[in-house]
C-alpha positions in Angstrom: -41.6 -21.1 40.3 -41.6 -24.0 38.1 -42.6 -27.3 39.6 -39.2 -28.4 39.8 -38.0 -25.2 41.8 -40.9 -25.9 44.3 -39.9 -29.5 44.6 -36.7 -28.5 45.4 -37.0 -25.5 47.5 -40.1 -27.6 49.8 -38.0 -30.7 50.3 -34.3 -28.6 51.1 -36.2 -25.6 53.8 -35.8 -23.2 51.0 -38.6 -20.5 50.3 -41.2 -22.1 47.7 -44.1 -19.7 46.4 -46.5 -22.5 47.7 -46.0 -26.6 48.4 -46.9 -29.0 45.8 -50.0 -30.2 45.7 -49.8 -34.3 45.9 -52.6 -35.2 47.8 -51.9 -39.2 47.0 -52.4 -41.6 44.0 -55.9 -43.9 44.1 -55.0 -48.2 43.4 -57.3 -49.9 41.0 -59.8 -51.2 43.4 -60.1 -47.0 45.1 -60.2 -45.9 41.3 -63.2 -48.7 40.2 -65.3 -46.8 43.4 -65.0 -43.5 42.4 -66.3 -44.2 39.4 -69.5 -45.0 40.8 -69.5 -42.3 43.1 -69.1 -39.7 40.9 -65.3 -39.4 39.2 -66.1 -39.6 35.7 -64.6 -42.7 33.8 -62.1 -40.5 31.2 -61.1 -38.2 33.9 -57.8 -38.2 36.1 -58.7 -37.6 39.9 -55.5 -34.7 39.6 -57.0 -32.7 36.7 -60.7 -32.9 38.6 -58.9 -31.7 41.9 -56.6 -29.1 40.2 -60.1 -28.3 38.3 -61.6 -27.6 41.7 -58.8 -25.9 43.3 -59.0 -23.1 40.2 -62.4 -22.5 40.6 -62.1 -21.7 44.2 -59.2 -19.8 42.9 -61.2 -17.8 40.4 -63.7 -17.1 43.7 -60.6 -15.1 44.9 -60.0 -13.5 41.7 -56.6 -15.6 41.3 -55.9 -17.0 37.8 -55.3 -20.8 37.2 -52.7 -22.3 39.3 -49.5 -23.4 37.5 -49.3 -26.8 39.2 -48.0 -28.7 36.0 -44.7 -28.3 33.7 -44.4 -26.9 30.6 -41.9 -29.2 29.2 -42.8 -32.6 27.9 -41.8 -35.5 30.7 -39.1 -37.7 29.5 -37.5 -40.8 31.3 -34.0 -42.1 30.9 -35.6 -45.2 30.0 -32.9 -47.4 32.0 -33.8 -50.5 33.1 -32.6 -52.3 37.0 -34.3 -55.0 36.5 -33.2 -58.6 35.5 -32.7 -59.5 32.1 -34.1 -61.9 31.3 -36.7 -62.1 33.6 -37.9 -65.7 34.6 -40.7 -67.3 32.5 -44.3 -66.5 34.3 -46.4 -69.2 34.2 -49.2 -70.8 36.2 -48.0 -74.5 38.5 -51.2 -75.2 39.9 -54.7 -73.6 40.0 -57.3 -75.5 42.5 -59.5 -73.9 45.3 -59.9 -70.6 43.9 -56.1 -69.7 43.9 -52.9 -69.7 41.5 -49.7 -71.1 42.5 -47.5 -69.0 40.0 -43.4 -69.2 39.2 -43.3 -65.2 38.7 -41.1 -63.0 36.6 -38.2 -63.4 39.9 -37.9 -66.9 40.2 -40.8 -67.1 42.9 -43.6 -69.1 43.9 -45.9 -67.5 44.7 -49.6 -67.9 45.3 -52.6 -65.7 44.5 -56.6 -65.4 44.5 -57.7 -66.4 40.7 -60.4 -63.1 41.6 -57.3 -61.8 39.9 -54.3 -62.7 37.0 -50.5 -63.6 38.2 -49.9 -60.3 37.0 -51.3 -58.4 39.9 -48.3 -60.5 41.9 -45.5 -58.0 41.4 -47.8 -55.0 40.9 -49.2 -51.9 42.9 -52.1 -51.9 40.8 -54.2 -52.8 43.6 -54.3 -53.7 47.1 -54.1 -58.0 46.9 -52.7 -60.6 49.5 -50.5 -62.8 47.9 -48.5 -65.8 49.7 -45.2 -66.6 48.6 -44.3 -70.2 49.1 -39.9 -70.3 47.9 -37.6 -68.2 46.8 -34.9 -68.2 44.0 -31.6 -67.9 46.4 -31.6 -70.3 49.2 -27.6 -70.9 48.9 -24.6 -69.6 47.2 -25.0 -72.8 44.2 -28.5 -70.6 43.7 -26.9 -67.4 44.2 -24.2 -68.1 41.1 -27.2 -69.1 38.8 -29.1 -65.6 39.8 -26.2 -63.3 38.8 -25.9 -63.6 35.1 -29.4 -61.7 35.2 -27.7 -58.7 36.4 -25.2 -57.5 33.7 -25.2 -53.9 34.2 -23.5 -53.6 30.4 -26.0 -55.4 29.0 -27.1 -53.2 26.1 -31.0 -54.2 26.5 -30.6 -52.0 29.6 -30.4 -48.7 27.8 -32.2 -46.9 25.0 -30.5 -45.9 22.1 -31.4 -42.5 22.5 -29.9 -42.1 25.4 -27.8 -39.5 24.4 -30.9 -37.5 23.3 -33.3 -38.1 26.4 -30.9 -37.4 28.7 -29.9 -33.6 27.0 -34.1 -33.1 27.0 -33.8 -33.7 30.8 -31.0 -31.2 31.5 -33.7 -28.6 30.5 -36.4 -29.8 32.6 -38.7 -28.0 35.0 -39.9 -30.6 36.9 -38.5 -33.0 39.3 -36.8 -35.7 37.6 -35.6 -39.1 40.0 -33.3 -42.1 39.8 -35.2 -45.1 41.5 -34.4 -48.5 42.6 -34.0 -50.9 45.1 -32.2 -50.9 48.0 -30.2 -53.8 49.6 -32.8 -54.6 51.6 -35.5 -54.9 49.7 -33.6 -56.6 46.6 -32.2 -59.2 49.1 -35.8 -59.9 50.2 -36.7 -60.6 46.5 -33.8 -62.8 45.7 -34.4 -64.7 49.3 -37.6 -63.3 51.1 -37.8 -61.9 54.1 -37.8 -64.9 56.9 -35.1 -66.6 54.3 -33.3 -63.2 54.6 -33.7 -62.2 57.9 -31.9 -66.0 58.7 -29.1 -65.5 56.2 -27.9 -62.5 58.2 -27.5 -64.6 61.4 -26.5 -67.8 60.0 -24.9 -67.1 56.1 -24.0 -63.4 56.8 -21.2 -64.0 54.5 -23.3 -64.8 51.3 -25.7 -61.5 52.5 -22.6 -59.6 52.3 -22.0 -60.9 48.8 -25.0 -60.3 47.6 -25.6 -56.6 49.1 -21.7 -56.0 47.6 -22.9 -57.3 43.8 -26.5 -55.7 43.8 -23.9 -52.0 45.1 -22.0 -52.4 42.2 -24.4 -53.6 39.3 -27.2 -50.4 40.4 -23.5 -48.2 40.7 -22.7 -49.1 37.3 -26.6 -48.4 36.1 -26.5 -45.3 37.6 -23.6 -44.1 36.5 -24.6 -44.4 32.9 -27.4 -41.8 33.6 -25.2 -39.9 36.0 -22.4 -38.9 33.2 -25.3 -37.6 31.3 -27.4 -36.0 33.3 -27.7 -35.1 37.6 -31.2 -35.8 39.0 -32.8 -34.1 41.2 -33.6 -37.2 43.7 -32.0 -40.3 44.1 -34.7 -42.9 45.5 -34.4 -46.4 47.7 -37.1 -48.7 47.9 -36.6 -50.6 51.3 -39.8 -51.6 53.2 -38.2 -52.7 55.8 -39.9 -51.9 58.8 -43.6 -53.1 60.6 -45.7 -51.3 63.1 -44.2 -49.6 65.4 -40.5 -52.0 64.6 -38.0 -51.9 62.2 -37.8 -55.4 60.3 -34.1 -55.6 61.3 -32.9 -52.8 63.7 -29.8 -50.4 63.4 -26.5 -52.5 63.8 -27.8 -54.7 61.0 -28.9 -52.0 59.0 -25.6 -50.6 59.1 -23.6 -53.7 58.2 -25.4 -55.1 56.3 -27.5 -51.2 54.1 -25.3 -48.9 55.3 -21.9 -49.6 52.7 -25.2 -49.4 49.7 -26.4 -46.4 50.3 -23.0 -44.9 51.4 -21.3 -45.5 47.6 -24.4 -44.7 45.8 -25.2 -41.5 47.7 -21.4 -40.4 47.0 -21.2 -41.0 43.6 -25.1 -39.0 43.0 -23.6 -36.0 45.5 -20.7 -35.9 43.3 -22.8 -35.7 39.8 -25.0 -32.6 41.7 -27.9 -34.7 43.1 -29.7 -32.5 46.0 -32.4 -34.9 47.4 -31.3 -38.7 48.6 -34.4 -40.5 49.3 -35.5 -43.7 51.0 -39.2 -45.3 51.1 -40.2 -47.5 53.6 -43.6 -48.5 54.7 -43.8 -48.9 58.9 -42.1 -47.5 61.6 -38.6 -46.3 60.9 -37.5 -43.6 63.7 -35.0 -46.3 64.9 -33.6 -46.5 61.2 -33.2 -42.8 60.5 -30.8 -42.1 62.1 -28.6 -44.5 60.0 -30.0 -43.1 57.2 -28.3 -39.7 57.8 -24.7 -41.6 58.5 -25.1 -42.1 54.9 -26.2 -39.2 53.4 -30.0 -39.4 53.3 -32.0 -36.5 53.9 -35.5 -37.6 52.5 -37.5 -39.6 54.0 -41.2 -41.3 52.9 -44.4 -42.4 53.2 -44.6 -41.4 56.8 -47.5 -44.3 58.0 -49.4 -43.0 60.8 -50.6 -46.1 62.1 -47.7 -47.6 62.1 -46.1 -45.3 64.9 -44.8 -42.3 62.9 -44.7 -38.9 64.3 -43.5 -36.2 62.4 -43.6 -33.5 64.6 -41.5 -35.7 67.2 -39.5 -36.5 64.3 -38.7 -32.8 63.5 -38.1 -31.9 67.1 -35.9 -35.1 67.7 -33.6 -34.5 63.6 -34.5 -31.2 63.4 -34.1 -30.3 59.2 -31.4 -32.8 58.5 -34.4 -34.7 56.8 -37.5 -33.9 55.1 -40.6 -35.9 54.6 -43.3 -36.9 52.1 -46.5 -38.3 53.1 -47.6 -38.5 56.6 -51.2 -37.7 56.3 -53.2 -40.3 58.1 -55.4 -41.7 55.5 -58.0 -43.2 58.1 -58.1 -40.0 58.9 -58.9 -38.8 55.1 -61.4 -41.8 55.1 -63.4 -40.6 58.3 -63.6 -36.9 57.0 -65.2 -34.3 59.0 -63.7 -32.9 62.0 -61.6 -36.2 61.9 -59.9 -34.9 58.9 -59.6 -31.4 60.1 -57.6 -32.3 63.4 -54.9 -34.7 61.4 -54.4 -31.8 58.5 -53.9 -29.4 62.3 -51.7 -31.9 63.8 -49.1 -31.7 60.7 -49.7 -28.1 60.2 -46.5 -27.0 62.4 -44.3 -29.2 59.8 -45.6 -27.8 57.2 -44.9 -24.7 58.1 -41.5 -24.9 59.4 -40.9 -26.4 56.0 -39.1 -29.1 54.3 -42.2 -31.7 54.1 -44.5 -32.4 50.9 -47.8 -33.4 52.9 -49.6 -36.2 51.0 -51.6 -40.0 51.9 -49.5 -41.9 54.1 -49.7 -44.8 51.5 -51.7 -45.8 48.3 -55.3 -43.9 48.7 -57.4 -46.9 49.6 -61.0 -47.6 48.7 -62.6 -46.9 51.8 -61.6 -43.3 51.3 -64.3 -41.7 48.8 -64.4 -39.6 45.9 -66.2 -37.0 48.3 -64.0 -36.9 50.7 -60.6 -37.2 49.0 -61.7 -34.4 47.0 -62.8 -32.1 50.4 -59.4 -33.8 51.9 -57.5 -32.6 48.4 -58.7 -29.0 48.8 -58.1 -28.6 52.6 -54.7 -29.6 51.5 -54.5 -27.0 48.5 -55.5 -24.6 51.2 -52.4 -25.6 53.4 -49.7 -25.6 51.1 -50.6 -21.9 49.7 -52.2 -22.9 46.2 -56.0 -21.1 47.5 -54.0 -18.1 49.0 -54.7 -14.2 47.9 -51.2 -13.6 47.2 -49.0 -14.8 44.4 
């Protein structure tokens, strides 16, 4: 299979040769320490692993695994983002912090151990403290719109055309990503300023959720005509431990007309795989997610209350799941390790989950044992097995 047909068949209880291998991405500050243990500076961690995985492969007389594609990657190149962006620059820098307007319109506030431009990244794993937000009121709300012209020709490559016919003959898994209402809403107004707006301006939340529906439909849709991805993916972070950040009646007014359109229109263009990301607990949320048409779901935090074998028992294969691996578990090692890779083994098995770190690989996990962690995990998902 290519790694496009595994992708697929894994994530939709279809009959994949073996489970791709995505053990989890290091951030800079994981990346910087296993370098000095042992992860040579010029290497990727994936080629080393996929290294290590042929060699035990070879032991077993198996020839290299075909983990990667064959066909060049290519992006759309499409752009959701505002344009223009606001201008970054530092307010204030005292006590060993920035205060920082950011490329949204924030304040925001920052340790000078590192640049503004680790504010709005997942380079790394940094606290940051935002002090105000661009929309506060609807007079705000007028002056952030103009930002978001989905026919703005900045938005799209000129060669479109041509990216988009190299993607119908892919073989690996290609994705439309961008926020959801949630998460957009909570950069335009954060999340207390948000969360308020719902109870006491639910009218100007409705306005915005409405606008940011239409400008990502009409985004989408320029890369829709052209071409039918194989996921469509929400960002949405909108849940803690063990609680949802706003629970299911608000998710449904408020989400649930988003993700609704958008998931009709990429259904309608072919799209298999509708996908939402969100970092805590979000068994009270999923079920709203399938009202709408989701049937991926991601990163699966362990810590933060997420089961997945209750989850399977309880939706059964109306969704499928990335992640879910507990990475303190990955950071202990051991038997420790060995018992969380058992726990998700009946998942894996009945199909429809992509096992992987529950969240960036941090840096108290190390080279040694992401790499014994990586392995056990090529072992589970069929890419060590005899047959072929």
């Amino acid at each position: 299979m290519t790694p496009r047909e595994r992708f697929l068949e894994t994530l939709l209880f279809g009959r994949p040769d073996r489970i791709p291998l995505e053990p989890g991405g290091p951030r800079e500050s994981t990346r910087a320490a296993w370098h000095r243990q042992g992860l040579p500076e010029d290497r990727d961690h994936m080629d080393v692993i996929r290294e290590l995985a042929d060699a035990k492969r070879a032991e077993k007389g198996l020839p290299p695994g075909d983990y990667l594609p064959t066909k060049p990657r290519v992006s759309p190149g499409v752009s959701f983002q505002m344009i223009p962006t606001f201008e970054e620059k530092v307010l204030e820098h005292k006590d060993g912090h920035y205060i920082v307007q950011d490329w949204m319109g924030a304040i925001t506030e920052i340790s000078d151990e590192f640049d503004y431009t680790y504010i709005r990244s997942a380079r790394d794993f940094v606290t940051r403290k935002w002090h105000k937000f661009p929309v506060e009121n609807w007079d705000d709300w007028e002056n952030m719109k103009w930002r978001f012209d989905p026919n703005d020709p900045k938005r799209y490559p000129e060669d479109l055309d041509a990216r988009c016919e190299r993607l119908r003959e892919r073989d690996y898994p290609f994705t439309i990503h961008f926020n959801g209402p949630f998460w957009q809403l909570r950069e335009f107004c954060g999340m207390e300023g948000l969360c308020e707006m719902m109870l006491v301006q639910p009218g100007l939340v409705h306005e915005m959720a409405r606008f940011w529906t239409e400008f990502c439909s009409g985004v989408m849709g320029r890369i829709l005509e052209r071409v039918a991805p194989d996921m469509l993916h929400f960002s949405e972070d909108m849940a803690y431990k063990e609680k949802p950040m706003i629970g299911p009646d608000m998710t449904r007014e408020f989400c649930a007309p988003s993700y609704r359109r958008w998931i009709e229109e990429a259904k309608a263009a072919g799209t298999p795989l509708r996908a939402i990301d969100s970092d805590g607990r979000i068994d009270m949320l999923i079920p709203v997610y399938l009202e709408c048409g989701v049937n991926c779901v991601d990163p699966m935090e362990v810590a933060a209350g997420n089961d997945i074998n209750a989850f399977r028992e309880r939706f059964g294969k109306r969704v499928s799941y990335r992640g879910g691996v507990d990475k303190r578990a990955i950071a202990a090692g051991g038997a420790v390790l060995k018992a969380e890779l058992d726990r998700i083994r009946p998942v894996v098995q009945d199909g429809g989950y992509i096992p992987s770190c529950d969240h960036g690989v941090p840096p108290d996990i190390s080279w040694s044992n992401f790499q014994d962690y990586a392995l056990q995990l090529a072992e589970m998902t069929g890419w060590l097995n005899e047959g072929e």
